[in-house]
OpenMM code with the backbone's topology and positions (N, CA, C; nanometers):
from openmm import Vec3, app, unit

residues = "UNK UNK UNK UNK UNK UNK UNK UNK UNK UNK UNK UNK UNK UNK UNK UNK UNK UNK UNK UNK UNK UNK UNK UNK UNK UNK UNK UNK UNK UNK UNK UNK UNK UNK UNK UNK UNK UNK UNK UNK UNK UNK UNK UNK UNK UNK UNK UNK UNK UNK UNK UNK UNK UNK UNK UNK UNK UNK UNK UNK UNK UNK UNK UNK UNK UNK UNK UNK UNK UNK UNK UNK UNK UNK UNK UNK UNK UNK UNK UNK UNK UNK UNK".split()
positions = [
    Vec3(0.2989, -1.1950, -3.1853),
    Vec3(0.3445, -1.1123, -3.0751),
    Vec3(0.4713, -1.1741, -3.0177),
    Vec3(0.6033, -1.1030, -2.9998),
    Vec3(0.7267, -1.1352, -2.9699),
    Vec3(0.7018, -1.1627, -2.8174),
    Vec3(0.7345, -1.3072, -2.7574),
    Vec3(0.7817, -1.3313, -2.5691),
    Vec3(0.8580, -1.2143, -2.5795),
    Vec3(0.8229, -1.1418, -2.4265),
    Vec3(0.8931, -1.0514, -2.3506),
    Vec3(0.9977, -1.1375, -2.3151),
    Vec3(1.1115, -1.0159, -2.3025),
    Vec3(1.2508, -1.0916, -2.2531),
    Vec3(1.2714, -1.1498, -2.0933),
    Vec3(1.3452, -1.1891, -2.0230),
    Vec3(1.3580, -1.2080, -1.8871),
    Vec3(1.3373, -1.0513, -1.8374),
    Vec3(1.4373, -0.9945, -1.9026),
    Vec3(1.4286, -0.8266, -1.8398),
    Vec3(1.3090, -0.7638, -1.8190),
    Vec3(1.2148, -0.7774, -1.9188),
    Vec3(1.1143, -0.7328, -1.9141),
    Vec3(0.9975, -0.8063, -1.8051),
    Vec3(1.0085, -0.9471, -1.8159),
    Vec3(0.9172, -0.9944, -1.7339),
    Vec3(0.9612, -0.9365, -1.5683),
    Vec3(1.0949, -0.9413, -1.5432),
    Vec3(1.1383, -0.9075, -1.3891),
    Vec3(1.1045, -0.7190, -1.3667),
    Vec3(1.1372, -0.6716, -1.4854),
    Vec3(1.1003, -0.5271, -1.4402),
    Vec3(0.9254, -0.5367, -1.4470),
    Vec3(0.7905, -0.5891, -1.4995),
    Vec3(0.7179, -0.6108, -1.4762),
    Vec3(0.6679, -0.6451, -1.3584),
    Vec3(0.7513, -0.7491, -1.3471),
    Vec3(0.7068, -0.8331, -1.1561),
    Vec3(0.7246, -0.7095, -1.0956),
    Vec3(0.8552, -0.6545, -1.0744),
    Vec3(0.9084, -0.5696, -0.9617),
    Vec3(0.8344, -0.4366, -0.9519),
    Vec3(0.7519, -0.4144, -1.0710),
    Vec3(0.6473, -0.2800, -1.0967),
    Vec3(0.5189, -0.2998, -1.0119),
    Vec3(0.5171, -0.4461, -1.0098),
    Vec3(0.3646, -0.5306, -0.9341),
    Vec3(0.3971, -0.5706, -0.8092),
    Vec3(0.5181, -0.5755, -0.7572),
    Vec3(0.5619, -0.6051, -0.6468),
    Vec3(0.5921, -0.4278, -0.5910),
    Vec3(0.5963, -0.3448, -0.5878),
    Vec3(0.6029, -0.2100, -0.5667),
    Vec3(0.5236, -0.1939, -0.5431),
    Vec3(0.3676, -0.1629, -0.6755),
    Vec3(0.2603, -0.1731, -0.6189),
    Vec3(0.2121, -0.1712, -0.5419),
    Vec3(0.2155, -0.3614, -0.4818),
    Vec3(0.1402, -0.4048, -0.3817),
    Vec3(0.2004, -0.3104, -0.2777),
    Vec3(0.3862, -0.3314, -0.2788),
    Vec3(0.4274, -0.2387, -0.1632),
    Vec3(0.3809, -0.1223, -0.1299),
    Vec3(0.3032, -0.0810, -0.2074),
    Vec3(0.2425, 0.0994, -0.2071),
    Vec3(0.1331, 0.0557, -0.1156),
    Vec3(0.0390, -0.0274, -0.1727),
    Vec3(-0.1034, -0.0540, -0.1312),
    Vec3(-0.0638, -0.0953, 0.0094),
    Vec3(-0.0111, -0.1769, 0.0552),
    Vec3(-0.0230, -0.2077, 0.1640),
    Vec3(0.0487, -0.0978, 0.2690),
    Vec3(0.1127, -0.0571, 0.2648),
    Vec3(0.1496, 0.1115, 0.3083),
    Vec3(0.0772, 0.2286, 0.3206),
    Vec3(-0.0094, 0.1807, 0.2477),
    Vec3(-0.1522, 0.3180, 0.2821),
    Vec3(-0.2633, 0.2509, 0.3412),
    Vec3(-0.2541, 0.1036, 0.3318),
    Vec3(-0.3547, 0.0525, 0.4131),
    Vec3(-0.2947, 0.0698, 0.5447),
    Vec3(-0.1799, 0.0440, 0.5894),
    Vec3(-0.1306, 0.0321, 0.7458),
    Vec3(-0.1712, 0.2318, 0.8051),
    Vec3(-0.1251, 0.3611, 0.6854),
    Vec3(-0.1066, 0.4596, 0.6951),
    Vec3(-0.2514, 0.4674, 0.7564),
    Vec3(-0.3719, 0.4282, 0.6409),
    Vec3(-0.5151, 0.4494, 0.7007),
    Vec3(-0.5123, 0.3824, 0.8129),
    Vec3(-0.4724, 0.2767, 0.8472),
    Vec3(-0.5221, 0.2023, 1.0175),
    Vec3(-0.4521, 0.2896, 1.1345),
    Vec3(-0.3537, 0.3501, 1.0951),
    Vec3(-0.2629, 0.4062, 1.1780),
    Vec3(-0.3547, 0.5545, 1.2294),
    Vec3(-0.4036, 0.6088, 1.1414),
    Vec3(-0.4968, 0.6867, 1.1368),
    Vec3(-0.6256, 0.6931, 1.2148),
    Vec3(-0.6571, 0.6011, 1.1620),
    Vec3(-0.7982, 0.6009, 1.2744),
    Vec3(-0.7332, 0.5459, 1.4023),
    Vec3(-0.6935, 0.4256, 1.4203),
    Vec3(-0.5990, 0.4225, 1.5828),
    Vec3(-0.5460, 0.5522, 1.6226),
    Vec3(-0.5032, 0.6221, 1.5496),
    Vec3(-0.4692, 0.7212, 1.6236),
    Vec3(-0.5882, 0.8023, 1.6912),
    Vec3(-0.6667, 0.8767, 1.5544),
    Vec3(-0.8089, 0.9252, 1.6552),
    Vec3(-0.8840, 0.8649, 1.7125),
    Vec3(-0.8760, 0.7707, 1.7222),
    Vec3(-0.9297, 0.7525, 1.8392),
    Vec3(-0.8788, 0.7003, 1.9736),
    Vec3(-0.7585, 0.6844, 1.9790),
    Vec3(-0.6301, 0.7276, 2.0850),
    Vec3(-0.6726, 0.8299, 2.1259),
    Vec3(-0.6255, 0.9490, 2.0364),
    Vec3(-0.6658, 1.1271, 2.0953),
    Vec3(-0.7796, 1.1249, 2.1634),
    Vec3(-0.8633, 1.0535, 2.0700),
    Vec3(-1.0559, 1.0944, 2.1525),
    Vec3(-1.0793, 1.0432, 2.2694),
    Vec3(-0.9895, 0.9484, 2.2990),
    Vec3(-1.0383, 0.8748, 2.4384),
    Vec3(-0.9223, 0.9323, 2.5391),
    Vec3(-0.8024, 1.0200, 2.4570),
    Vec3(-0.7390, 1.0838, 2.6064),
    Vec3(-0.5628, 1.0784, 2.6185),
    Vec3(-0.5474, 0.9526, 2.5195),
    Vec3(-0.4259, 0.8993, 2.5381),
    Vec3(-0.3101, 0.9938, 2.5015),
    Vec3(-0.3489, 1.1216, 2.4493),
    Vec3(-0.2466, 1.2004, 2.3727),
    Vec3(-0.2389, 1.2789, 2.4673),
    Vec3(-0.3114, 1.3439, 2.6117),
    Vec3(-0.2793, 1.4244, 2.7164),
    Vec3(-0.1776, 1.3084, 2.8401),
    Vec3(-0.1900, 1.1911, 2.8021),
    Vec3(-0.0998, 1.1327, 2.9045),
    Vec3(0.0737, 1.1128, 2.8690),
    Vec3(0.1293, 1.0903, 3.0032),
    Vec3(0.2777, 1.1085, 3.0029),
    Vec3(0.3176, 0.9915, 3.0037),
    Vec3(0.3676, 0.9246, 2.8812),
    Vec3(0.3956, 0.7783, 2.9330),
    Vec3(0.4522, 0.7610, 2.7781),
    Vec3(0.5464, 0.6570, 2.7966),
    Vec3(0.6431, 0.6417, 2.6390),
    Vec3(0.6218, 0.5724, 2.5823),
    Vec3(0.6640, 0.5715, 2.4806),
    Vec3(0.6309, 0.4807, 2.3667),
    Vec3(0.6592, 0.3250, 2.3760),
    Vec3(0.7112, 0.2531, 2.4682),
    Vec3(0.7269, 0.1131, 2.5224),
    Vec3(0.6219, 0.1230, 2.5977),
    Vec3(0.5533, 0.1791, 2.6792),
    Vec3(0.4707, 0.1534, 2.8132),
    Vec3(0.3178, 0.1674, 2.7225),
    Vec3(0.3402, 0.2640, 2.6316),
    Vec3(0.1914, 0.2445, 2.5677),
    Vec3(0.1796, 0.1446, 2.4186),
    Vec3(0.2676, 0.0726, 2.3653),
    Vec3(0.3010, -0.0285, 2.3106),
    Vec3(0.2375, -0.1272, 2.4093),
    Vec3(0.3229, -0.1533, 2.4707),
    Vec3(0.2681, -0.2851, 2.6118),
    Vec3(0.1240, -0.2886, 2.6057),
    Vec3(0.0535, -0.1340, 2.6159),
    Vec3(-0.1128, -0.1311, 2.6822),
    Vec3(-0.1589, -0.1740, 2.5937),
    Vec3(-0.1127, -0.1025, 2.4409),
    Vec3(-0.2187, -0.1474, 2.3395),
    Vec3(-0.1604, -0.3023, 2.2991),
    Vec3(-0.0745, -0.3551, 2.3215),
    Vec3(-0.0457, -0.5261, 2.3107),
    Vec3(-0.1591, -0.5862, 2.4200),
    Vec3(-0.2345, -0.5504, 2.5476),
    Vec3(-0.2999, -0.5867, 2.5663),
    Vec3(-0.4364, -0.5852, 2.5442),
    Vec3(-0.4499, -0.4598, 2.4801),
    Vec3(-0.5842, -0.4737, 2.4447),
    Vec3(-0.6139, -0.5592, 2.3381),
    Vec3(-0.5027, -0.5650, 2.2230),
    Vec3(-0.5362, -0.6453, 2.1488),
    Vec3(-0.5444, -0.7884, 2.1796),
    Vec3(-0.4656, -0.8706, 2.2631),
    Vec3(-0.4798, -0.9858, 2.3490),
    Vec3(-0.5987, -0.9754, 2.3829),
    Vec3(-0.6215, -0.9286, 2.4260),
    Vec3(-0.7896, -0.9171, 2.5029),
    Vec3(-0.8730, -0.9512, 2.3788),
    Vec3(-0.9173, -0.8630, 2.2827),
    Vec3(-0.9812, -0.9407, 2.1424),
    Vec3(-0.9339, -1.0238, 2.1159),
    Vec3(-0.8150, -1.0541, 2.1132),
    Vec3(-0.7722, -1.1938, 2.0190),
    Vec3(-0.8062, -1.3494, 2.1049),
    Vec3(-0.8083, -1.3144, 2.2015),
    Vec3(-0.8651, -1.4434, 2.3138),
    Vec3(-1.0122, -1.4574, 2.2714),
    Vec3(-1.0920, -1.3762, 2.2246),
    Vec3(-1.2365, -1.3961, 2.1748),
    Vec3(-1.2397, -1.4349, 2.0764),
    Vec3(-1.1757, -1.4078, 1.9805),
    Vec3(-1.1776, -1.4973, 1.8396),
    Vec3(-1.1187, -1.6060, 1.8806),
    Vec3(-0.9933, -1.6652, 1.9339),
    Vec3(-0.9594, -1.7823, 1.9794),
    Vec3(-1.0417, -1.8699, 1.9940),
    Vec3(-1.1814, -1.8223, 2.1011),
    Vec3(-1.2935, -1.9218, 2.1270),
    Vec3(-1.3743, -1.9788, 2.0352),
    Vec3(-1.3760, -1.8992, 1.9375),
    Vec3(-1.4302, -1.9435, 1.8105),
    Vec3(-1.3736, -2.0192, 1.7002),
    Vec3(-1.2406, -1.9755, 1.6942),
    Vec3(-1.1787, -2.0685, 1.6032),
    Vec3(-1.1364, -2.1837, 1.6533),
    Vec3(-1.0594, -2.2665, 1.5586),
    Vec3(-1.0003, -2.3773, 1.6147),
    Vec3(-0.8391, -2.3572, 1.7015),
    Vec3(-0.8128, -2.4122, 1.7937),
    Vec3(-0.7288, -2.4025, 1.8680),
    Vec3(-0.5648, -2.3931, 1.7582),
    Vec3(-0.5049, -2.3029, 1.8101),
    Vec3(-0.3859, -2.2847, 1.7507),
    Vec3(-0.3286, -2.3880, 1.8102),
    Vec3(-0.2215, -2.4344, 1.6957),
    Vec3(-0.1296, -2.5641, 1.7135),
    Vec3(0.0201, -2.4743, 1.8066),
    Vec3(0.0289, -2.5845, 1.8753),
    Vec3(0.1272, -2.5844, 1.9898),
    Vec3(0.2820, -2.5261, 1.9172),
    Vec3(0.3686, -2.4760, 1.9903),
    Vec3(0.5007, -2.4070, 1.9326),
    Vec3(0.5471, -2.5023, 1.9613),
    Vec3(0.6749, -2.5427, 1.8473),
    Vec3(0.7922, -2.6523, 1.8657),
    Vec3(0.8591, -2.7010, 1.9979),
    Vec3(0.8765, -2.7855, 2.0153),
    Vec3(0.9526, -2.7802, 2.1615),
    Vec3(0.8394, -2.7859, 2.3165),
    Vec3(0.7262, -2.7445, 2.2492),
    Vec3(0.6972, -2.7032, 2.4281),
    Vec3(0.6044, -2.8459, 2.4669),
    Vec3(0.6136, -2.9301, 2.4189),
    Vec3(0.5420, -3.0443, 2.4497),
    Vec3(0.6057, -3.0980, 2.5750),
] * unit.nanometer
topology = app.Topology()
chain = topology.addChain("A")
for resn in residues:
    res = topology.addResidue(resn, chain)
    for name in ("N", "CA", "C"):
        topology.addAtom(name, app.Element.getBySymbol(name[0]), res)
Protein backbone atom coordinates (compact mmCIF):
# COMPACT_ATOMS: atom_id res chain seq x y z
CA UNK A 1 0.00 0.00 0.00
CA UNK A 2 1.54 3.42 -1.31
CA UNK A 3 2.11 6.41 1.99
CA UNK A 4 -0.44 9.01 1.25
CA UNK A 5 1.16 12.18 0.11
CA UNK A 6 1.41 15.38 2.47
CA UNK A 7 -1.61 16.60 0.32
CA UNK A 8 -3.55 13.95 1.07
CA UNK A 9 -2.83 13.56 4.72
CA UNK A 10 -3.70 17.62 5.22
CA UNK A 11 -6.88 17.38 3.04
CA UNK A 12 -7.75 14.34 5.38
CA UNK A 13 -6.99 16.28 8.67
CA UNK A 14 -8.93 19.33 7.37
CA UNK A 15 -12.07 16.84 6.39
CA UNK A 16 -11.76 15.72 10.33
CA UNK A 17 -11.20 19.05 11.47
CA UNK A 18 -14.58 20.30 9.62
CA UNK A 19 -16.24 17.55 10.97
CA UNK A 20 -15.61 18.13 14.40
CA UNK A 21 -16.44 21.86 13.30
CA UNK A 22 -19.94 20.59 12.21
CA UNK A 23 -20.44 18.52 15.43
CA UNK A 24 -19.76 21.00 17.69
CA UNK A 25 -22.13 23.55 15.93
CA UNK A 26 -25.11 21.44 16.31
CA UNK A 27 -24.22 20.66 19.69
CA UNK A 28 -24.14 24.55 20.68
CA UNK A 29 -27.44 24.80 17.91
CA UNK A 30 -29.18 21.94 20.26
CA UNK A 31 -28.19 23.86 23.64
CA UNK A 32 -29.26 27.02 22.13
CA UNK A 33 -32.51 25.37 21.64
CA UNK A 34 -33.58 24.11 24.64
CA UNK A 35 -32.21 27.50 26.46
CA UNK A 36 -34.26 29.01 24.39
CA UNK A 37 -37.58 27.03 25.36
CA UNK A 38 -37.27 27.29 28.13
CA UNK A 39 -36.54 31.11 28.17
CA UNK A 40 -40.06 31.33 26.27
CA UNK A 41 -41.71 28.94 28.96
CA UNK A 42 -40.73 30.84 31.87
CA UNK A 43 -41.70 34.35 30.15
CA UNK A 44 -38.55 35.89 28.99
CA UNK A 45 -39.72 36.31 25.32
CA UNK A 46 -42.86 38.71 26.47
CA UNK A 47 -40.25 41.00 28.26
CA UNK A 48 -38.69 44.33 26.93
CA UNK A 49 -35.18 44.34 27.63
CA UNK A 50 -31.99 43.89 25.13
CA UNK A 51 -29.81 41.74 24.34
CA UNK A 52 -26.82 43.14 26.79
CA UNK A 53 -29.24 43.40 29.83
CA UNK A 54 -30.44 39.80 29.32
CA UNK A 55 -26.84 38.50 28.56
CA UNK A 56 -25.83 40.12 32.05
CA UNK A 57 -29.03 38.07 33.76
CA UNK A 58 -28.24 34.91 32.26
CA UNK A 59 -24.22 35.55 33.17
CA UNK A 60 -25.68 35.48 36.52
CA UNK A 61 -27.48 32.73 36.70
CA UNK A 62 -24.87 30.82 35.49
CA UNK A 63 -22.43 32.28 38.29
CA UNK A 64 -24.88 31.24 40.61
CA UNK A 65 -24.36 27.34 39.50
CA UNK A 66 -20.92 27.69 38.94
CA UNK A 67 -20.21 28.85 42.67
CA UNK A 68 -21.79 25.30 43.58
CA UNK A 69 -19.59 23.26 41.68
CA UNK A 70 -16.70 25.49 42.90
CA UNK A 71 -17.50 24.03 46.44
CA UNK A 72 -16.89 20.82 45.30
CA UNK A 73 -14.06 21.02 43.27
CA UNK A 74 -10.73 22.05 44.03
CA UNK A 75 -10.14 25.72 44.28
CA UNK A 76 -9.22 27.44 41.01
CA UNK A 77 -5.63 28.71 40.87
CA UNK A 78 -5.23 32.43 41.32
CA UNK A 79 -4.86 34.85 37.94
CA UNK A 80 -1.30 36.20 37.24
CA UNK A 81 -0.49 39.27 38.92
CA UNK A 82 -3.14 39.41 41.61
CA UNK A 83 -1.05 38.12 44.44
Amino acid sequence: MARKTLSERKADKLAELNRIKAELAELESKAAERIGKIAIAAGLGDLDIDDAAMRKEFEAIASKFRKGETQQAAPAPAAPGTN
